[in-house]
MARVO-812680 format. One record per residue: residue number from 1; residue in one letter; x, y, z of N, C-alpha, C, O in turn. Coordinates in nm, 3 decimals. Layout:
% MARVO-812680
+-----+-----+---------+---------+---------+---------+----------+---------+---------+---------+---------+---------+---------+---------+
:   n : res :  n.east : n.north :    n.up : ca.east : ca.north :   ca.up :  c.east : c.north :    c.up :  o.east : o.north :    o.up :
+-----+-----+---------+---------+---------+---------+----------+---------+---------+---------+---------+---------+---------+---------+
: NUM :   A :       X :       Y :       Z :       X :        Y :       Z :       X :       Y :       Z :       X :       Y :       Z :
...
+-----+-----+---------+---------+---------+---------+----------+---------+---------+---------+---------+---------+---------+---------+
% end
This chain:
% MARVO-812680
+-----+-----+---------+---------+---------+---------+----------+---------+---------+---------+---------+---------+---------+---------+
:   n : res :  n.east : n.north :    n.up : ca.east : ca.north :   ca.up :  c.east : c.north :    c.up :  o.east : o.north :    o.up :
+-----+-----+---------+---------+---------+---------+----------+---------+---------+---------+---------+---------+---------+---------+
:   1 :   X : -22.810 :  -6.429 :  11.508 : -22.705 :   -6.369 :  11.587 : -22.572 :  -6.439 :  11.562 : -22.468 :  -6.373 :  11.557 :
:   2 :   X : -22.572 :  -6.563 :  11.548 : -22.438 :   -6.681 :  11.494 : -22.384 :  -6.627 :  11.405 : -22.262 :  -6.608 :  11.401 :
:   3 :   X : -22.494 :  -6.581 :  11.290 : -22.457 :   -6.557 :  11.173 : -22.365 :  -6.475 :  11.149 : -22.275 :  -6.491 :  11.067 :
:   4 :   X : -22.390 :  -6.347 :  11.244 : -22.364 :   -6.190 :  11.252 : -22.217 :  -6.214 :  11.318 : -22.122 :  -6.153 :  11.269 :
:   5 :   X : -22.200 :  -6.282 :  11.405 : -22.076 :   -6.366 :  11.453 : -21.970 :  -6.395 :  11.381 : -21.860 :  -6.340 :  11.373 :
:   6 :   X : -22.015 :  -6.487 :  11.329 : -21.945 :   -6.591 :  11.201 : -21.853 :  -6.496 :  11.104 : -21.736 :  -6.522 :  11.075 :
:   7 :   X : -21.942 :  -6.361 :  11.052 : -21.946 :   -6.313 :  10.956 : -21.858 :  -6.207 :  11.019 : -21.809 :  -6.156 :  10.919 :
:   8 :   X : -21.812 :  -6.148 :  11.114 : -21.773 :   -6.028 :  11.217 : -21.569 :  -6.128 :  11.230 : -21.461 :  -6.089 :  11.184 :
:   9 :   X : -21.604 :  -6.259 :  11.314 : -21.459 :   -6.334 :  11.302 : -21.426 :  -6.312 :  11.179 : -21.335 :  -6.230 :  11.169 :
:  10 :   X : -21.478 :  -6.369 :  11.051 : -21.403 :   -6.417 :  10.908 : -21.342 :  -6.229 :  10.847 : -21.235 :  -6.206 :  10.790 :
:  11 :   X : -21.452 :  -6.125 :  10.885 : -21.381 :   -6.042 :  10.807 : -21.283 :  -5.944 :  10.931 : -21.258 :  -5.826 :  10.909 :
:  12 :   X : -21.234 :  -6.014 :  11.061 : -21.137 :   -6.002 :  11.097 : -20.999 :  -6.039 :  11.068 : -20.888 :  -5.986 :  11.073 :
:  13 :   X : -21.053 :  -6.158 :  11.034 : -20.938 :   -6.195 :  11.011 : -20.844 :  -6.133 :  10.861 : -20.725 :  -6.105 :  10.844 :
:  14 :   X : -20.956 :  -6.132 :  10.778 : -20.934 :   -6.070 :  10.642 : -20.860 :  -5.943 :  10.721 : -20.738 :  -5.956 :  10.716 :
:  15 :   X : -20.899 :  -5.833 :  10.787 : -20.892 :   -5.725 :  10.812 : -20.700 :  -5.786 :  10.857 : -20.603 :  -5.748 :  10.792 :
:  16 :   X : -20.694 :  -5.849 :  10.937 : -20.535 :   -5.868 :  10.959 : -20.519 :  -5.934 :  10.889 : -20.546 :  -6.033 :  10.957 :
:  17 :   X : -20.491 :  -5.977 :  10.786 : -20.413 :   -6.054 :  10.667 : -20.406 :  -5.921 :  10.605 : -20.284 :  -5.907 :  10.606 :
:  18 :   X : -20.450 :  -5.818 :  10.553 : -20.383 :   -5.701 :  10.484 : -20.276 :  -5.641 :  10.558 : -20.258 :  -5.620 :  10.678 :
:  19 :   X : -20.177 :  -5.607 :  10.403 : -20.077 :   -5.589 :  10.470 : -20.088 :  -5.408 :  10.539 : -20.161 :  -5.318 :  10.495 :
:  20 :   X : -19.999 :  -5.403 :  10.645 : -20.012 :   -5.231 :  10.650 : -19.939 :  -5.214 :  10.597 : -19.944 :  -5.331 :  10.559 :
:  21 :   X : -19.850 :  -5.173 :  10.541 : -19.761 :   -5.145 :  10.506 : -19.758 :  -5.083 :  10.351 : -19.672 :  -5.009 :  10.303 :
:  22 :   X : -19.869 :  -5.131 :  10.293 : -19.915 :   -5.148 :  10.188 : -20.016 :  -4.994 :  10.166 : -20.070 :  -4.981 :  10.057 :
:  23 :   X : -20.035 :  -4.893 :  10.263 : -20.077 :   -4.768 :  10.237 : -20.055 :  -4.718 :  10.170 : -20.169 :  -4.677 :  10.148 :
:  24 :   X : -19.970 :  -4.649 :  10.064 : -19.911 :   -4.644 :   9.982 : -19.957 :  -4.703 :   9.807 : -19.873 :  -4.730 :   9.721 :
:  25 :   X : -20.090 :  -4.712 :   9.792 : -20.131 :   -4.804 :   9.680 : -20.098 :  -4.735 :   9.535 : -20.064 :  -4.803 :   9.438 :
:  26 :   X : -20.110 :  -4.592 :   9.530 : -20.094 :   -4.546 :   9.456 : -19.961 :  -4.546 :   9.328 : -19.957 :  -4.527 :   9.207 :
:  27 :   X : -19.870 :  -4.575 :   9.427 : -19.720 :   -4.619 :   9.372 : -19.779 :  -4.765 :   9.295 : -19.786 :  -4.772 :   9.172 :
:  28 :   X : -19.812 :  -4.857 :   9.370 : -19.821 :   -4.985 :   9.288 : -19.917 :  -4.933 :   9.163 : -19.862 :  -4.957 :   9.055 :
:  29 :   X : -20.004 :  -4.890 :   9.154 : -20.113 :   -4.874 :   9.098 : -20.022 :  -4.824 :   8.918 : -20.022 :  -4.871 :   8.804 :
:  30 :   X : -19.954 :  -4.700 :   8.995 : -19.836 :   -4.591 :   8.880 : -19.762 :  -4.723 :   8.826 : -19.764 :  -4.745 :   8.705 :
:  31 :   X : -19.678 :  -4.838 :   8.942 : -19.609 :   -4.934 :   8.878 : -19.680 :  -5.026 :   8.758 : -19.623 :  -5.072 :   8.659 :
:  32 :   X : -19.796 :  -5.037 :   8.787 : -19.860 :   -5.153 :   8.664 : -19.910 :  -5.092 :   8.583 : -19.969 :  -5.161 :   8.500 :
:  33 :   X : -19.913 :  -4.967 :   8.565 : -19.955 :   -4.871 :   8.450 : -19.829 :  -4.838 :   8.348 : -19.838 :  -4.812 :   8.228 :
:  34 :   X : -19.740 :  -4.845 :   8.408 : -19.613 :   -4.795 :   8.325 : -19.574 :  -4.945 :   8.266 : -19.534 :  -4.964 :   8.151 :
:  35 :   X : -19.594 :  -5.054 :   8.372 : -19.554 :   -5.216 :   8.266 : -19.675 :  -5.224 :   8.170 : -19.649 :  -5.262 :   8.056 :
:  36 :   X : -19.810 :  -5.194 :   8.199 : -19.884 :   -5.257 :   8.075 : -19.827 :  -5.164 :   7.944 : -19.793 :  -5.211 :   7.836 :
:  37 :   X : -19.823 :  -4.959 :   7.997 : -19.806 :   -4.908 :   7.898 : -19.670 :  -4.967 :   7.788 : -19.683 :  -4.977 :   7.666 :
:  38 :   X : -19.516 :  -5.009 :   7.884 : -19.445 :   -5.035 :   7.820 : -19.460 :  -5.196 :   7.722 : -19.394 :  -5.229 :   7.624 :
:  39 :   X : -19.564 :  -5.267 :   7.788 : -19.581 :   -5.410 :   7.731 : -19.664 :  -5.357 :   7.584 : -19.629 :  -5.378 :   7.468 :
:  40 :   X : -19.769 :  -5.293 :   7.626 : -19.825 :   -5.248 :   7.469 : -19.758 :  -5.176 :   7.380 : -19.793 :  -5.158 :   7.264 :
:  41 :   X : -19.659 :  -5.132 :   7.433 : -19.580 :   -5.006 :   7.360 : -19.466 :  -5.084 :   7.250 : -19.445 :  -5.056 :   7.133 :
:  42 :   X : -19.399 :  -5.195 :   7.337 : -19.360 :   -5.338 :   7.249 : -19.429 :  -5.390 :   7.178 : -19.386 :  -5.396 :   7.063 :
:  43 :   X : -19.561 :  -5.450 :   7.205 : -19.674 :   -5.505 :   7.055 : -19.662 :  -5.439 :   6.957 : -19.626 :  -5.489 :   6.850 :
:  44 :   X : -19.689 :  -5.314 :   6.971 : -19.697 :   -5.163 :   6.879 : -19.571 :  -5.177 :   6.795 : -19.584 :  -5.196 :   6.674 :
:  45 :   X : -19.436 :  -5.169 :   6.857 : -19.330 :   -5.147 :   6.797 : -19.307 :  -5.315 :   6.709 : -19.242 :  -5.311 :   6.605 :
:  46 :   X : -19.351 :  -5.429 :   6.748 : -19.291 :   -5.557 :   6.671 : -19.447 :  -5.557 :   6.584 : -19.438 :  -5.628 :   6.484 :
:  47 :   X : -19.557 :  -5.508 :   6.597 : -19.648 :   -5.506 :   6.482 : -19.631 :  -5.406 :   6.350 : -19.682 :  -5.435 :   6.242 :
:  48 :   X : -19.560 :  -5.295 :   6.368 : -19.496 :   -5.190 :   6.347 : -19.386 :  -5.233 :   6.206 : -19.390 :  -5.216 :   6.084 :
:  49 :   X : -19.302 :  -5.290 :   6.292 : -19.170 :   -5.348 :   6.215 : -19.181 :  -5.472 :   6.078 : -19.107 :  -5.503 :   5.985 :
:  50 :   X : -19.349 :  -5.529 :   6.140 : -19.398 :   -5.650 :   6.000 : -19.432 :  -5.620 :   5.933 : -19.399 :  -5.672 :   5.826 :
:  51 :   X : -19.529 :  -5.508 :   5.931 : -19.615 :   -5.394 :   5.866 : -19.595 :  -5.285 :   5.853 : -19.675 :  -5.226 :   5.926 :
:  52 :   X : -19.519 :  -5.200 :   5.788 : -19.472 :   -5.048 :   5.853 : -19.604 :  -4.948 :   5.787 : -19.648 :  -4.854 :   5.854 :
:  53 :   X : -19.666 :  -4.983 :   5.634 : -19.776 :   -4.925 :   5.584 : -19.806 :  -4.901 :   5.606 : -19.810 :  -4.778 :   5.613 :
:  54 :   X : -19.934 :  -5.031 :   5.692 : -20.031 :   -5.064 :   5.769 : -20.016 :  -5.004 :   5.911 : -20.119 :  -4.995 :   5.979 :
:  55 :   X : -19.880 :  -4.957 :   5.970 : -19.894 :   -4.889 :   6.094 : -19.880 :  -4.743 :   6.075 : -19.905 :  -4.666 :   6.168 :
:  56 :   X : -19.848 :  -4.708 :   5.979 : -19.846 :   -4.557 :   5.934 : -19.977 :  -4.497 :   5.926 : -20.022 :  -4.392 :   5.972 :
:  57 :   X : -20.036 :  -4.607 :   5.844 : -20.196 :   -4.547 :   5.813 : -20.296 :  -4.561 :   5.948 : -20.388 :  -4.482 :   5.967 :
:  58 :   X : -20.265 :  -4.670 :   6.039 : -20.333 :   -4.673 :   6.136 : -20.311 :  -4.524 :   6.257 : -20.404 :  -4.457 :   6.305 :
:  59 :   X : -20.156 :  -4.503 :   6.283 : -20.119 :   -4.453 :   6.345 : -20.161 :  -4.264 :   6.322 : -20.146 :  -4.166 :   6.395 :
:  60 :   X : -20.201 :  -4.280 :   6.221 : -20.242 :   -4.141 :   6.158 : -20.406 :  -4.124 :   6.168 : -20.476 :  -4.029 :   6.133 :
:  61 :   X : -20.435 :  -4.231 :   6.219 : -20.589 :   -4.213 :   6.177 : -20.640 :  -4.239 :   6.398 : -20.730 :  -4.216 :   6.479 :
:  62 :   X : -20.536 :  -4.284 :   6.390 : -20.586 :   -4.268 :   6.567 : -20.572 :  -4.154 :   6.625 : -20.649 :  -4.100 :   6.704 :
:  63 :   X : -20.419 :  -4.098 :   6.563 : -20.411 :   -3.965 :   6.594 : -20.539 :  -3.843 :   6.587 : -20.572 :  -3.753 :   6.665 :
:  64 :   X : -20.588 :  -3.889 :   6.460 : -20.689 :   -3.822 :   6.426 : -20.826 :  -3.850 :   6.506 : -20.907 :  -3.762 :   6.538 :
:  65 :   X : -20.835 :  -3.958 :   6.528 : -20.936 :   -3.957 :   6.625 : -20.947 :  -3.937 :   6.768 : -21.054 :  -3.929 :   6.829 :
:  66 :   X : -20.797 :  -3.927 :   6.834 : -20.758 :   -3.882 :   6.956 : -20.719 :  -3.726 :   6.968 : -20.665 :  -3.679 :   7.068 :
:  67 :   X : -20.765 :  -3.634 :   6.822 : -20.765 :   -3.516 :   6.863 : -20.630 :  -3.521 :   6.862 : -20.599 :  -3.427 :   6.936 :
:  68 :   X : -20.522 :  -3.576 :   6.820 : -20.360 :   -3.505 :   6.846 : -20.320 :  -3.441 :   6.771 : -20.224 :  -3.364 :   6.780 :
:  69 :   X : -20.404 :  -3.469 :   6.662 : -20.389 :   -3.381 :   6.513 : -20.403 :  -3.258 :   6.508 : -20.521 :  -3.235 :   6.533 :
:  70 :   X : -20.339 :  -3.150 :   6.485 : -20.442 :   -3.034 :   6.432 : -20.524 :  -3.047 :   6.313 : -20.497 :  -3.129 :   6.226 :
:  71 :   X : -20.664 :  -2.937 :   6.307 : -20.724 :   -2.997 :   6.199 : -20.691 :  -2.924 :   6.069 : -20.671 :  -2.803 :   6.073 :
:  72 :   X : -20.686 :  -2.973 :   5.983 : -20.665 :   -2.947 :   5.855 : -20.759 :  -2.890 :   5.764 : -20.856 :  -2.934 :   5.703 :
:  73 :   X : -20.690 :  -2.758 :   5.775 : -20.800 :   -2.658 :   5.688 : -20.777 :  -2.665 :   5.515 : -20.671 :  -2.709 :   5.470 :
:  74 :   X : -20.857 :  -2.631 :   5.448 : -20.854 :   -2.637 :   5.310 : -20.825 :  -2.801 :   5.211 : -20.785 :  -2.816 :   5.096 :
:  75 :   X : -20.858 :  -2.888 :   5.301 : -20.858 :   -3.044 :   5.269 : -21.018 :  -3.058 :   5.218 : -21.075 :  -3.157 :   5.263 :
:  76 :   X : -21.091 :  -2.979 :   5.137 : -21.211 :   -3.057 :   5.098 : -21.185 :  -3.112 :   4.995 : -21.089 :  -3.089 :   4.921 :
:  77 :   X : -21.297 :  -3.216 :   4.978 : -21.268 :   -3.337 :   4.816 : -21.377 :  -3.263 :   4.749 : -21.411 :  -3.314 :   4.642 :
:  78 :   X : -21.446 :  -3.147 :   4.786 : -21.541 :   -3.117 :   4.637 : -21.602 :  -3.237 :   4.609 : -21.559 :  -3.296 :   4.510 :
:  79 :   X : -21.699 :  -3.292 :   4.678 : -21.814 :   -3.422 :   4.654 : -21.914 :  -3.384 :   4.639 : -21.996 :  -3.465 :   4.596 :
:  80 :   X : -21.955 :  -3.264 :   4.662 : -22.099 :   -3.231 :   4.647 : -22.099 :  -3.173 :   4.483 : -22.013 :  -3.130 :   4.406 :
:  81 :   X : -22.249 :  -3.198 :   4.480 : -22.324 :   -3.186 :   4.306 : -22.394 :  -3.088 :   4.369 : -22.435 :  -3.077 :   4.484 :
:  82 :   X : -22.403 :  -2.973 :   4.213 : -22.478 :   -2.866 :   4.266 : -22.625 :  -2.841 :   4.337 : -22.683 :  -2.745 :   4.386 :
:  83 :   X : -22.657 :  -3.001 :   4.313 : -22.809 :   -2.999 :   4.372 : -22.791 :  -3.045 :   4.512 : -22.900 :  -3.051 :   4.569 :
:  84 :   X : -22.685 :  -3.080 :   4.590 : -22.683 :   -3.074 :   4.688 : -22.663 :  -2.940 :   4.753 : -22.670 :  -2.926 :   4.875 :
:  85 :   X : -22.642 :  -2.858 :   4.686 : -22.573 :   -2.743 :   4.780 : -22.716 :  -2.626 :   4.821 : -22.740 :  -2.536 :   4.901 :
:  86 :   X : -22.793 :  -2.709 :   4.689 : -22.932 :   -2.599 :   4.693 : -22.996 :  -2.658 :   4.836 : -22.984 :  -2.765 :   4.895 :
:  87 :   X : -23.071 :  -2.536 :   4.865 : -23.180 :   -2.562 :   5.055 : -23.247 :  -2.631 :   5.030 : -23.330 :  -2.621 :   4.941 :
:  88 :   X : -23.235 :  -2.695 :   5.082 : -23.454 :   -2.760 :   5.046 : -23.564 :  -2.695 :   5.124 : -23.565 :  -2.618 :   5.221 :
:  89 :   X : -23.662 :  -2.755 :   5.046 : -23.790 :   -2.627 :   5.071 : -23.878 :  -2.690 :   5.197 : -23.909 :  -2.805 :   5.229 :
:  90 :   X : -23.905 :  -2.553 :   5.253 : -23.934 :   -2.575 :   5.405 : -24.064 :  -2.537 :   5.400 : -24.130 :  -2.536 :   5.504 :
:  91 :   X : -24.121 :  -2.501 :   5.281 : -24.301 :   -2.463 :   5.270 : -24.376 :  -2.545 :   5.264 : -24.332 :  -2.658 :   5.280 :
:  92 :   X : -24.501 :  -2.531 :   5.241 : -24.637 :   -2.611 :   5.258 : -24.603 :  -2.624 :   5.101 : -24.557 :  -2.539 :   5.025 :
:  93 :   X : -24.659 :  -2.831 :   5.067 : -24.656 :   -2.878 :   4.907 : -24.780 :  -2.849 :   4.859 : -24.876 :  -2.818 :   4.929 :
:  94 :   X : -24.778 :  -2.859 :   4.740 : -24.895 :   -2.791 :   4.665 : -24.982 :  -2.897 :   4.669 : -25.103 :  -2.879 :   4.672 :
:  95 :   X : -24.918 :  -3.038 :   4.669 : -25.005 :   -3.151 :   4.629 : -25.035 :  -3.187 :   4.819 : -25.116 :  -3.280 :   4.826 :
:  96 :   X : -25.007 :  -3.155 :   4.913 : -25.040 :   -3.125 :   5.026 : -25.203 :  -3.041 :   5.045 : -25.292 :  -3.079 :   5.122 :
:  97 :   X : -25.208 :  -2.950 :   4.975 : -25.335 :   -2.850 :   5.003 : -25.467 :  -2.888 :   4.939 : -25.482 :  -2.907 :   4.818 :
:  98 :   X : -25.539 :  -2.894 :   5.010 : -25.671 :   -2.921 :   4.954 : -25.693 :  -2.846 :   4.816 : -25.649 :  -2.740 :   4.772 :
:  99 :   X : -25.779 :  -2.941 :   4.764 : -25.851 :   -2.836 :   4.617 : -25.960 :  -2.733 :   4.668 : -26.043 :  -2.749 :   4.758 :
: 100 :   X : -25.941 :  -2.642 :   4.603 : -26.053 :   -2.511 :   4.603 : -26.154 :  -2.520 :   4.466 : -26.108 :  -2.481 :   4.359 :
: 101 :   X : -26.271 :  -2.564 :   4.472 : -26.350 :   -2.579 :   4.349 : -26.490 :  -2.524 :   4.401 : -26.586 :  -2.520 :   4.325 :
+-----+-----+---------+---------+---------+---------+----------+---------+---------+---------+---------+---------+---------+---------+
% end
């Protein structure tokens, strides 16, 4: 019963140490989203400026994996050999079937 006590005071007190005022979380929440976005958005731009290649090629290939791209029709490399293009066979093997003697 002490326990239940103990434990009832301490998260009173917690309960008044928050601020009220502080309802409103969503604003803070928007505020530290827009500093990390702008803090990464600086890395980006001074990694950018050492490397411009290396951020071209990256920056094109995220795009591409974030779907921002449209996709690009008529880009095949023609890699396949004509024996890839043949089906493969979906029947029973001959060396599969019993002998008939």
């Amino acid at each position: 019963m002490f326990f239940i006590l103990r434990c009832l005071f301490w998260l009173g007190l917690v309960y008044l140490a928050l601020p009220l005022s502080g309802l409103d979380w969503r604003a803070d929440v928007t505020d530290a989203q827009q500093a990390v976005q702008e803090a990464a958005g600086e890395r980006v731009k001074d990694w950018c400026l050492k490397d411009p290649a290396t951020c071209a090629k990256n920056a094109a290939e995220a795009a591409d994996l974030l779907g921002l791209l449209p996709p690009q029709k008529g880009t095949s490399q023609n890699t396949l050999q004509p024996g890839d293009l043949k089906p493969t066979w979906r029947g029973h093997s001959e060396t599969a079937r019993p002998s008939r003697g």
